[in-house]
N, C-alpha and C positions, 0 to 999 in steps of 0.2 A: 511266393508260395514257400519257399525252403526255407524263406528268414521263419515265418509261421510255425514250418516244423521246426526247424533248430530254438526257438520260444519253448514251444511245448513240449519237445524232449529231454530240456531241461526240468521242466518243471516235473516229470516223469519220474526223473531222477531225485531231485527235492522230495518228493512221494514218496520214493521209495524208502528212501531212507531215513525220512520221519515214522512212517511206517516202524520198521525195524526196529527203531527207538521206540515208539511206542507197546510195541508187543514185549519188549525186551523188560520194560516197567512194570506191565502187568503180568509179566512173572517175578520180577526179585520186589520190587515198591509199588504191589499194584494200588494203595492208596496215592498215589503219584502220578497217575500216569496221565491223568488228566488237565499235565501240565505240558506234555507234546500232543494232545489230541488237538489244539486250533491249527498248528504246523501242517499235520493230515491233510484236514479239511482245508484250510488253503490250499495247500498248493494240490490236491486233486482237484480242485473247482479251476484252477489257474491252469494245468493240466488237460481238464477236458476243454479247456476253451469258454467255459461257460462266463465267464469278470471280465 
């Protein structure tokens, strides 16, 4: 069970900070940013458990 969590609090963290990156594009290259949006969505799907 803790391997589980220690999995998915990583991927929290890959989140987060794709996150970040992506809101940070849509303010300075918002024509761009749509080049860290599949990072997102990965790793929040990887994240909730759901792959």
């Amino acid at each position: 069970m803790s391997r589980a969590t220690q999995s998915t609090k990583k991927y929290w963290i890959y989140f987060l900070i794709s996150l970040v990156i992506m809101i940070v594009m849509l303010i300075w290259a918002n024509s761009w940013f749509w080049v860290a949006l599949p990072f997102v969505l990965t790793y929040l799907v990887q994240a909730l458990d759901v792959m």
